[in-house]
C-alpha positions as CSV (number, residue, x, y, z in Angstrom):
1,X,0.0,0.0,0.0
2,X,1.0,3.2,-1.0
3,X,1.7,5.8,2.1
4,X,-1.4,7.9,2.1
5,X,-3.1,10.5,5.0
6,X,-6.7,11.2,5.2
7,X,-8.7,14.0,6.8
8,X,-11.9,13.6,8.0
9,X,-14.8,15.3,10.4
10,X,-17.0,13.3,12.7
11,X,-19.8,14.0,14.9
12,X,-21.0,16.7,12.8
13,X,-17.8,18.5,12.4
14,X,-16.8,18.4,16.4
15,X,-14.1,15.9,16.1
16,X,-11.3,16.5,13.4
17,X,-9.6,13.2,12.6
18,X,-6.3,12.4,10.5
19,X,-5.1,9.0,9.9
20,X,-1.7,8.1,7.9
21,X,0.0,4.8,6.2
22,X,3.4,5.9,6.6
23,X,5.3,3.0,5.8
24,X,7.5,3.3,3.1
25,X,8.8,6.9,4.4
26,X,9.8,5.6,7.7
27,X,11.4,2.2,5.8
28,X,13.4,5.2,3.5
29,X,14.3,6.8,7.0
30,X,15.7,3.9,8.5
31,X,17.5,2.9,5.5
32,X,18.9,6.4,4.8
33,X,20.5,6.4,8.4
34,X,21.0,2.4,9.2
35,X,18.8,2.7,12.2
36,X,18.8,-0.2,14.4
37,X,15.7,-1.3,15.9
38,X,14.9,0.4,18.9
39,X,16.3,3.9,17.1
40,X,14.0,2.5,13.9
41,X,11.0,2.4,16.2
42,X,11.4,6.1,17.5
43,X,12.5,7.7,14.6
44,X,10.0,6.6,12.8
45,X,7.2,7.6,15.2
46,X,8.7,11.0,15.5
47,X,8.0,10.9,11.3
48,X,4.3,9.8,11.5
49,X,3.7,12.3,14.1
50,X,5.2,15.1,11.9
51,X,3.4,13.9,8.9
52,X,0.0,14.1,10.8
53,X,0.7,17.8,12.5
54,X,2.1,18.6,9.0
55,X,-1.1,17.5,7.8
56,X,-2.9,20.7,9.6
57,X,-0.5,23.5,7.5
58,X,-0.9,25.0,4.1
59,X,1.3,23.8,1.4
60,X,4.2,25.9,1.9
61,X,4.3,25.9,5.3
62,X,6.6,24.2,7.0
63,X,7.5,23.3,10.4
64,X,9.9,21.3,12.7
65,X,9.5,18.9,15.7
66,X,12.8,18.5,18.4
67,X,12.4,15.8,20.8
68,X,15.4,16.5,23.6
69,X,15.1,13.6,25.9
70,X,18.0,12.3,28.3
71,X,17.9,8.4,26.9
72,X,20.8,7.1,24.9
73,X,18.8,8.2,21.4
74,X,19.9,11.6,21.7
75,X,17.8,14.3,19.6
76,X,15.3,13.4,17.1
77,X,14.3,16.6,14.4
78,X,11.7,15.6,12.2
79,X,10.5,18.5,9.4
80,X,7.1,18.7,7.9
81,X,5.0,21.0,6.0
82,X,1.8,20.9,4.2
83,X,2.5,18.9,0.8
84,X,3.3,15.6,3.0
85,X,6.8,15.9,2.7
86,X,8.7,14.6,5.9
87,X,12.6,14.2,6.7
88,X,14.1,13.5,10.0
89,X,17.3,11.8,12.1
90,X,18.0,10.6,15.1
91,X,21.5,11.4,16.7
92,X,22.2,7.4,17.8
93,X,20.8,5.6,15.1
94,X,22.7,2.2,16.0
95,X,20.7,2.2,19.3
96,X,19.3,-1.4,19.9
97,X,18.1,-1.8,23.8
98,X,16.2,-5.0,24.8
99,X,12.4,-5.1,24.9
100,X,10.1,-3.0,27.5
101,X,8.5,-5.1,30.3
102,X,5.4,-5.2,27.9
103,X,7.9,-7.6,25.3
104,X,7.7,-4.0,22.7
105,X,10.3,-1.8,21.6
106,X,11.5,0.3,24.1
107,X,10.4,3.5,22.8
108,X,10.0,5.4,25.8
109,X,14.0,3.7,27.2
110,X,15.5,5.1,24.2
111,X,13.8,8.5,24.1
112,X,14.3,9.1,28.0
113,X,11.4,10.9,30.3
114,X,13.2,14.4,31.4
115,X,13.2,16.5,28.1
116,X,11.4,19.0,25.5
117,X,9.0,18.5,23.2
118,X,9.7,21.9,20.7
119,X,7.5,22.4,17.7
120,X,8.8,25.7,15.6
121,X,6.2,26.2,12.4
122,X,7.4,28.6,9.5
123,X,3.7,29.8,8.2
124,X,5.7,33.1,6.2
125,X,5.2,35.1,8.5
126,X,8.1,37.6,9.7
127,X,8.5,35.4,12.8
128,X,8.2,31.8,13.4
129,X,5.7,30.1,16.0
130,X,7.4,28.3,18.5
131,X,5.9,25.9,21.6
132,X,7.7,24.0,23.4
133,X,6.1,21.4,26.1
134,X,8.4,18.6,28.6
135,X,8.2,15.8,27.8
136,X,5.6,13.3,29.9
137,X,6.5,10.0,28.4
138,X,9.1,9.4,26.0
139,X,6.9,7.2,24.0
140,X,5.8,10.4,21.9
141,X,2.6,9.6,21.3
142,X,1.5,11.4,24.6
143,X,4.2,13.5,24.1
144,X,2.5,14.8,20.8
145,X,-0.6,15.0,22.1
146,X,0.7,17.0,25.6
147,X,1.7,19.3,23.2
148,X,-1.0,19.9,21.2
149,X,-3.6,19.9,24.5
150,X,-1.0,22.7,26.6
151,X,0.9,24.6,23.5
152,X,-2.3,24.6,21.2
153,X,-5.2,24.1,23.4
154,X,-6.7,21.7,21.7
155,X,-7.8,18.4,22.8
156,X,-6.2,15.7,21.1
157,X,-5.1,11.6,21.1
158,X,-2.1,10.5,19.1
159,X,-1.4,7.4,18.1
160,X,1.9,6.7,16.5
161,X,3.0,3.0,15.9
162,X,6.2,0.9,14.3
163,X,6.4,-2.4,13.6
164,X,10.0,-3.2,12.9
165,X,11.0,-6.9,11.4
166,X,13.3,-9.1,12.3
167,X,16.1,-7.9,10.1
168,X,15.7,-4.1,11.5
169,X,13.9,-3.2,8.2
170,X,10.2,-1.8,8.4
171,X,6.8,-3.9,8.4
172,X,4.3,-0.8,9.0
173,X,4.3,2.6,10.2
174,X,1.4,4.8,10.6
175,X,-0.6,7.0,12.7
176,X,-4.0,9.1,13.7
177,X,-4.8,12.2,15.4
178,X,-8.2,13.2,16.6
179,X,-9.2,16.5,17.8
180,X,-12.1,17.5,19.7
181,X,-14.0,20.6,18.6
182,X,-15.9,23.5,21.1
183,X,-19.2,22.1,21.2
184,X,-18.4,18.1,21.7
185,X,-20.3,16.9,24.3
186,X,-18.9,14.0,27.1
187,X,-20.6,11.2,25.1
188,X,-18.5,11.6,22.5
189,X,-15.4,12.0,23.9
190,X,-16.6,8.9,25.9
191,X,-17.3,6.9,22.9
192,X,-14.0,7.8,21.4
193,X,-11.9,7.2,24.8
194,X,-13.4,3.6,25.1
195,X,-12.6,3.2,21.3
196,X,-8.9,4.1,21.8
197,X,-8.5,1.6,24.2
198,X,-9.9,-1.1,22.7
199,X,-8.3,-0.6,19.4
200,X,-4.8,-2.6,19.0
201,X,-1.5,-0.8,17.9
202,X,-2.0,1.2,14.2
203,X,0.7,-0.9,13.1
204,X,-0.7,-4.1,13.8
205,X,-4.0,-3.3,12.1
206,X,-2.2,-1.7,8.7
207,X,-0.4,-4.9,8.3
208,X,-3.4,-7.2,8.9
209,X,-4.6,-5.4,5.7
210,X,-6.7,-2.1,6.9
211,X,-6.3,1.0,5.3
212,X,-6.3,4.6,7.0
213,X,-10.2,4.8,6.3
214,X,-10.8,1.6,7.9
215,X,-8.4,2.7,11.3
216,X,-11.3,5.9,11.8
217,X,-14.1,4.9,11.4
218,X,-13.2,2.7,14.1
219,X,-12.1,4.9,16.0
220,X,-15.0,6.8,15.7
221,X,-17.9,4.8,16.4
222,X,-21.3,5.5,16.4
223,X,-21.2,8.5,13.8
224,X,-20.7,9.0,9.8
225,X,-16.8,9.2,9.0
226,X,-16.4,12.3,6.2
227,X,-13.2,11.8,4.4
228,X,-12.5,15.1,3.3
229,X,-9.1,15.1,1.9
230,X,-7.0,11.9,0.4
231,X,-3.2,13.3,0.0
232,X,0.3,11.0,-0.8
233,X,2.9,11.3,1.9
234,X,6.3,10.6,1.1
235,X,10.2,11.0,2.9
236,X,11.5,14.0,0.8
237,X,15.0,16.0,1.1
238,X,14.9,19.5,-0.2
239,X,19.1,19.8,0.1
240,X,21.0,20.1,-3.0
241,X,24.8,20.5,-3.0
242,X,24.3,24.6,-3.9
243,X,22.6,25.0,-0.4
244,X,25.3,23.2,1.1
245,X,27.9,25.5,-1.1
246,X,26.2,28.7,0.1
247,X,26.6,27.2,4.2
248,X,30.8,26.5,2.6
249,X,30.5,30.2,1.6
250,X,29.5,31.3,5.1
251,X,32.3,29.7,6.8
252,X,33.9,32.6,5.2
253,X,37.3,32.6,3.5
254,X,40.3,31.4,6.1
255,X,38.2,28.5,7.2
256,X,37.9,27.6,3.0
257,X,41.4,27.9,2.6
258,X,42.0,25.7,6.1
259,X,39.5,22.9,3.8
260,X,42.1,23.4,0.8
261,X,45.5,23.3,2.7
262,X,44.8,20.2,4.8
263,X,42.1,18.2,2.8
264,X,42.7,19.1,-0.3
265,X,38.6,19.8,-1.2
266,X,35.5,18.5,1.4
267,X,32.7,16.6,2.1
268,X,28.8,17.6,3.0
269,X,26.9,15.1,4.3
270,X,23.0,15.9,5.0
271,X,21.8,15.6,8.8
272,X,18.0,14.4,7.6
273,X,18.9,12.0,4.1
274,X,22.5,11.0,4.3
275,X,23.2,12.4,1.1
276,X,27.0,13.5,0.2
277,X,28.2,16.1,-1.9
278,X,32.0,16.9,-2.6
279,X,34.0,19.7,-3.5
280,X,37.1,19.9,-5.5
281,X,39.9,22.2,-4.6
282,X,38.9,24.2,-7.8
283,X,35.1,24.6,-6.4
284,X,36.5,25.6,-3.0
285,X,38.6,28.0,-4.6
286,X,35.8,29.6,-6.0
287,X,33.4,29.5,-3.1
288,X,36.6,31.1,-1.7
289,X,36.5,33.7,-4.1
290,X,32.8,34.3,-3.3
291,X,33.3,34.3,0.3
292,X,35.5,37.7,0.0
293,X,39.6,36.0,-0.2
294,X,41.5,36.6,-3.1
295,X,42.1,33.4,-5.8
């Protein structure tokens, strides 16, 4: 199955829901950065969660998620925006711990419980939004949806789920997110509470075969599910080696001519995709040039 997200409205329009297959972007995340399990499993939640708050911005828009925990994972930085684009890396990804009481990943070991939770969005305006919650879990599920209750007051339930295989690579990835509108009344937050807990992990339902449709409506029971909006989602890096050229140029022109004394040219490697670019004495020499030192 194809990664896809839906948007829908329940309960006449006073519960917003998203849901996401997200699959094959984590599975290009993990093998971008040779995660290892455990660092598979949390990086790739972090990207399902980004996908579905992307999911609430307007094409351009863009935004990134830091999760700053003390466990042995280090940083996660995920970035979204509103075409279902997502990148992201984890600082450890060889990070393999042994399995939660529960026999799951553990998630929440590798992530750590004292943190942040920092969400900045770039909506073209002169300054960014920025929130920034602790973190209550390390799981990130709750820690998404903490955020979005305290930085964005509004009620929500996350549910972000990895099933990794034997051989580290990824089975299934996806997620939902369900916000409750002004005007819901305790029955239907009721209905959806007792739904939540009785549904099994997102993972475990996409790969008995159920699609993002199938994963609302039931969660949502008792009500008319209104897909409003079918959109691809797919891992996508925007760097190209003339970014990384003007970031050489900044360095300014000593630190260029330190690159071309001692290594003889460089190497860029992207934080989010892995991707390398090199440059060649000459091309250093001219960044050089551009970066205000003589030839």
């Amino acid at each position: 199955m194809k990664d896809y997200l839906v948007k829908a409205l329940a309960y006449d329009g006073l519960v917003r829901a998203y849901a996401v297959s997200a699959t094959e972007a984590v599975a290009e995340a993990q093998q971008r950065h040779d995660t290892w399990n455990t660092a598979s499993a949390a990086l790739g939640r972090a990207l399902v969660g980004g996908l579905l708050l992307g999911a609430t911005l307007k094409g351009d828009d863009k935004m990134t998620v830091k999760i700053q925990g003390d466990g042995p994972a280090g940083a996660i930085v995920v970035d979204s925006n509103g075409h279902g684009d997502v990148k992201g890396y984890i600082k450890n990804p060889h990070l393999s711990l042994p399995l939660n009481p529960q026999g799951k990943i553990d998630v929440r070991g590798a992530v750590g419980t004292q943190g942040m939770f920092t969400v900045i969005k770039d909506l073209g305006l002169k300054e960014p939004f920025s929130g920034q919650t602790p973190l209550v879990s390390g799981e990130l599920g709750e820690d998404f949806t903490y955020y979005l209750a305290v930085s964005e007051q509004v009620p929500s339930a996350v549910g972000l789920s990895v099933l990794v295989d034997t051989d580290d690579s990824i089975k299934t990835a996806g997620g939902f997110m369900i916000q409750i509108m002004p005007g819901a009344d305790d029955q239907i937050i009721e209905a959806i509470e007792t739904a939540l807990k009785e549904t099994p992990r997102i993972s475990t339902l996409l790969d008995e075969g159920k699609k993002p449709e199938d994963i609302l409506k039931g969660l949502l029971p008792d009500t008319n599910v209104d897909i409003l909006e079918t959109s691809p989602v797919q891992f996508k890096c925007d760097c190209t080696k003339e970014k990384f050229a003007e970031a050489i140029i900044a360095l300014g022109p000593d630190e260029i001519q330190a690159m071309i004394d001692e290594d003889h040219g460089a190497e860029a490697v992207c934080a989010f995709c892995n991707n390398k670019y090199q440059y060649t004495e000459e091309e250093l020499t001219a960044l050089k040039a551009e970066a205000g030192g003589a030839k």
